[in-house]
C-alpha positions as CSV (number, residue, x, y, z in Angstrom):
1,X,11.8,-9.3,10.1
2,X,12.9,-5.9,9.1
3,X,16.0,-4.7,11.5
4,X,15.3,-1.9,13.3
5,X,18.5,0.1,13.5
6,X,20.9,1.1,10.9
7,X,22.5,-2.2,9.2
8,X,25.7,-2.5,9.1
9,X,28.0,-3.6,5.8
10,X,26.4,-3.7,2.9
11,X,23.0,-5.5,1.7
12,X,22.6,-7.7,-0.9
13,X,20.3,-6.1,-3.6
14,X,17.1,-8.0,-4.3
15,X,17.1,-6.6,-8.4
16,X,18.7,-8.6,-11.9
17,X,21.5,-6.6,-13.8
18,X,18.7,-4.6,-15.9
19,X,16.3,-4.2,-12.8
20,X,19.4,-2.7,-10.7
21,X,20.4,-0.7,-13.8
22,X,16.7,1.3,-13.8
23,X,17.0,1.5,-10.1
24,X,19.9,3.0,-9.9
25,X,19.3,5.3,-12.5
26,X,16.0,6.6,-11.0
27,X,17.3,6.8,-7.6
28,X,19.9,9.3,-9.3
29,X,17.2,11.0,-10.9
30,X,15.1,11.2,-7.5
31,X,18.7,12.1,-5.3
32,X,19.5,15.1,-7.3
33,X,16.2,16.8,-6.7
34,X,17.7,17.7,-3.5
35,X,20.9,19.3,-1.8
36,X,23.1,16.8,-1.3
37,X,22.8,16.6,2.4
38,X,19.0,16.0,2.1
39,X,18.9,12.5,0.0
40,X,16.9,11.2,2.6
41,X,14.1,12.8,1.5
42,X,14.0,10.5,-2.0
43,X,12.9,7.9,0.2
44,X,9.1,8.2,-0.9
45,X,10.3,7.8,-5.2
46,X,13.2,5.2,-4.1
47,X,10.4,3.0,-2.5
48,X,8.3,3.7,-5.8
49,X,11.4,2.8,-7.8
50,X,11.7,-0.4,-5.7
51,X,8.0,-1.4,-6.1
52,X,8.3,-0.7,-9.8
53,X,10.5,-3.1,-10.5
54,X,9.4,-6.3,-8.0
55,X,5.9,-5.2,-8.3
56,X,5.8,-5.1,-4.3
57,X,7.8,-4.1,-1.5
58,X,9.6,-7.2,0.0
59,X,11.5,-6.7,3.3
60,X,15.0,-7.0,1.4
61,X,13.7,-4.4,-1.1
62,X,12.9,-2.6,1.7
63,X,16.1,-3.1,3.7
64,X,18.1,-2.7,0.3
65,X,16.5,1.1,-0.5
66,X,17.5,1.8,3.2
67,X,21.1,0.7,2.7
68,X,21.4,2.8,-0.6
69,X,19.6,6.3,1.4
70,X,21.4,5.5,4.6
71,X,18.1,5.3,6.7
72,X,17.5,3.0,9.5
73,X,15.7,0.2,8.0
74,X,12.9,0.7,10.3
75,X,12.5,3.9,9.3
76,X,11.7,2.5,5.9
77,X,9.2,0.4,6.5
78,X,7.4,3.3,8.8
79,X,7.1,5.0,5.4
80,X,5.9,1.8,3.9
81,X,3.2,0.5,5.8
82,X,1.9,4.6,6.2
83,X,1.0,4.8,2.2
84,X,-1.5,2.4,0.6
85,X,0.1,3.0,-2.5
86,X,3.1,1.3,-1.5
87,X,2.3,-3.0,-1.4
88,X,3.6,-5.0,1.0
89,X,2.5,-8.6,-0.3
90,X,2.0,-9.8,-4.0
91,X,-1.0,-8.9,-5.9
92,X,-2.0,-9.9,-8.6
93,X,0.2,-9.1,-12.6
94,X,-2.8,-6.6,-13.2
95,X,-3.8,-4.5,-10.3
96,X,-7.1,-3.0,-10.8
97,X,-7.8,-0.1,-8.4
98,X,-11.2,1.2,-8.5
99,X,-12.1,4.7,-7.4
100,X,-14.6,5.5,-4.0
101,X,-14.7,9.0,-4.1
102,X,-17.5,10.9,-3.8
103,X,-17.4,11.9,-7.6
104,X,-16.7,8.2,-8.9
105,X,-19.3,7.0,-6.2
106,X,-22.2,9.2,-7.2
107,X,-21.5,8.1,-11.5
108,X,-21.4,4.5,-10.5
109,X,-18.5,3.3,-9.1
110,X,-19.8,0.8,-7.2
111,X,-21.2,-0.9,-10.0
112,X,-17.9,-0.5,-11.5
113,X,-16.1,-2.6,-8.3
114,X,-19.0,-5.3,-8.5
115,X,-18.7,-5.5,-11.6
116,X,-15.5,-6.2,-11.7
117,X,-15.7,-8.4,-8.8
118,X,-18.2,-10.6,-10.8
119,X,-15.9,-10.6,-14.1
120,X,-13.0,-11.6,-12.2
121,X,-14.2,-13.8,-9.2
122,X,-12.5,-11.9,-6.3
123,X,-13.5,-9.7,-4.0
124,X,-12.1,-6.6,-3.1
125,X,-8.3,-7.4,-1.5
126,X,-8.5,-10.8,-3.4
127,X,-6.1,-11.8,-6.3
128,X,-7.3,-14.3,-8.6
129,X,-6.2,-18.0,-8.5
130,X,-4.4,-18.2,-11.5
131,X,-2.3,-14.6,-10.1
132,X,-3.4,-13.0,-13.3
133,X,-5.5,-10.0,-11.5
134,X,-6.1,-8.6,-8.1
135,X,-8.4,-5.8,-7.1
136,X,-9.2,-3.3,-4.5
137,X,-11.3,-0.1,-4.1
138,X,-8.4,2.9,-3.9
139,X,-9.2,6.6,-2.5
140,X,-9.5,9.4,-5.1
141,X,-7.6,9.4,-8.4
142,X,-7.6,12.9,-9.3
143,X,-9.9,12.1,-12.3
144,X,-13.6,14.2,-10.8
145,X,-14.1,15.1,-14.2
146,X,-14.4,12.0,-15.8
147,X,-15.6,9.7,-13.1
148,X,-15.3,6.8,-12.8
149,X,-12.3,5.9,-12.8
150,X,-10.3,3.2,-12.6
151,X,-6.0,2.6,-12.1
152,X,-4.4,-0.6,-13.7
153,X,-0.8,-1.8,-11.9
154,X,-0.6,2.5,-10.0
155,X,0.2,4.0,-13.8
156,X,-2.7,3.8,-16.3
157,X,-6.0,5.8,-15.7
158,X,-9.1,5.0,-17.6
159,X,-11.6,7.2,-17.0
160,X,-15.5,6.9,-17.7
161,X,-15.4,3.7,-16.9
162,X,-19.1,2.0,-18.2
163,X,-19.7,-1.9,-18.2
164,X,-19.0,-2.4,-21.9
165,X,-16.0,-0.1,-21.6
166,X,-14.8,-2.4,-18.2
167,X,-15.6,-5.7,-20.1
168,X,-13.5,-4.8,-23.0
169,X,-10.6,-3.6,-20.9
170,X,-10.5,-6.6,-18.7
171,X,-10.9,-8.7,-21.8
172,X,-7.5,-6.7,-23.4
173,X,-5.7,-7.2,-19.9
174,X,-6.2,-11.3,-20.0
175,X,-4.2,-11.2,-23.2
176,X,-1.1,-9.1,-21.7
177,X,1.5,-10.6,-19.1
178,X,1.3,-7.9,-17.1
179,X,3.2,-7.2,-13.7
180,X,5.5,-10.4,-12.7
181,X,5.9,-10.3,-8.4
182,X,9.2,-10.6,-7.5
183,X,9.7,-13.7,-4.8
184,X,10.4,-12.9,-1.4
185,X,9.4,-13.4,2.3
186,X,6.0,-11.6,3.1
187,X,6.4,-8.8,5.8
188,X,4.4,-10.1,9.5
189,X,1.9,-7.5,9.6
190,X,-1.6,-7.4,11.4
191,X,-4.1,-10.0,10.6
192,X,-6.5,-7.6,9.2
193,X,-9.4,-10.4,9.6
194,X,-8.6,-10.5,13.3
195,X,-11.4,-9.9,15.8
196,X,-11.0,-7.7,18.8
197,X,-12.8,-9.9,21.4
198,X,-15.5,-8.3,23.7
199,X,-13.3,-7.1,27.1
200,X,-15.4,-7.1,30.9
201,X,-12.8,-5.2,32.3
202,X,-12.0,-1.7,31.5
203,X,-8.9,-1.9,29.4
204,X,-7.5,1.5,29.5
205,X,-5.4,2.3,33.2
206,X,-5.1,4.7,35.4
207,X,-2.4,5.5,37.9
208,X,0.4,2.8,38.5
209,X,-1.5,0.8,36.1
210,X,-5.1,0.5,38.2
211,X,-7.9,0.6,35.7
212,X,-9.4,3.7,34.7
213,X,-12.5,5.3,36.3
214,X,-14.4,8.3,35.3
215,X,-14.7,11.7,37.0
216,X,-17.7,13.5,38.5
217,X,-17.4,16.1,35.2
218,X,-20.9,17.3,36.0
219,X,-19.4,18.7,39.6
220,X,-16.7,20.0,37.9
221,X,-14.4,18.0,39.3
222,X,-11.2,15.0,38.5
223,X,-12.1,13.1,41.7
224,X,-13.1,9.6,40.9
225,X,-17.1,8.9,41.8
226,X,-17.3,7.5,44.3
């Protein structure tokens, strides 16, 4: 698990020679967009930078980008588990995100997502067996005007997306080796297919820890009924 103070020493840095070289090139880049006593505030494009590289965000990528910003590490992964954009496990070498906004929704995206669900045999939050593809339904691209639209692996837009159009892009996609995911231990986050079982007891509390009890609002009044 992520530390949750500031680390002390240095960190090993999860990249190869040419990965680290990009890296630190962009994080220079990102860095001197601001005065030098706010280079905490690259965090968002070093985490970008990081993801770029491995594909995903691994606890020592994420551990590593707080050593190089001086940030507590938990700070980092606050910011990483608050943006969708930013992947916390593996997906698959071609990421397909398909578009639910309003504008995508009403010229067929979700045709487009079960289409593509069909095609590639996953469902939404799936990555295929063979690791090749992954998919999921992302918020609004930016791309109204030529809905819909769809994002491969954050960086190329294809817009007016129709099934022959999907079919032959897919079909382009199989032949390319797309995104490689760097190894490294997944991050323990919520079980998102977890179920909240049904409570009998009141679960928020009142006063030194008693459970709550509602209030006579229609007298006007914070007494407990009685």
């Amino acid at each position: 698990m992520i530390s949750l103070g500031t680390q002390a020493g240095t960190v090993e840095s999860p990249f190869t020679p040419e990965q680290q070289q990009r890296f630190d090139a962009g994080l220079d880049r990102a860095i001197a967009g601001y005065p030098s006593e706010r280079r905490k505030a690259a965090l968002l494009a070093a985490l970008h930078l990081a993801q770029d590289e491995l594909g995903w965000l691994s606890e020592p990528a994420m551990a590593y980008v707080a050593f190089r910003l001086d940030v507590p590490p938990v700070r980092v992964r606050e910011v990483a588990t608050f943006y969708t954009m930013y992947r916390l496990r593996p997906v698959g070498r071609h990421h397909i995100g398909v578009c639910n906004s309003i504008s995508c929704w009403a010229m067929g995206a979700e045709d487009v997502l079960r289409q593509c669900s069909e095609i590639l045999g996953i469902r939404p939050g799936e990555t295929s067996g063979d690791g090749h593809f992954s998919l999921e339904e992302v918020a609004c691209l930016a791309a109204c005007g030529g809905a819909p639209a769809v994002l491969v692996n954050n960086y190329a837009f294809f817009e007016n997306v129709t099934a022959d159009s999907l079919k032959a892009l897919i079909r382009d996609l199989r032949e390319q080796p797309g995104k490689a995911m760097a190894k490294g231990p997944l991050p323990r986050l919520p079980d998102p297919h977890a179920r909240i079982e049904s409570q009998s007891a009141p679960q928020a509390t009142g006063t030194l820890g008693q459970p709550a009890v509602t209030t006579r609002a229609e007298a006007g009044s914070a007494e407990p009924k009685r």
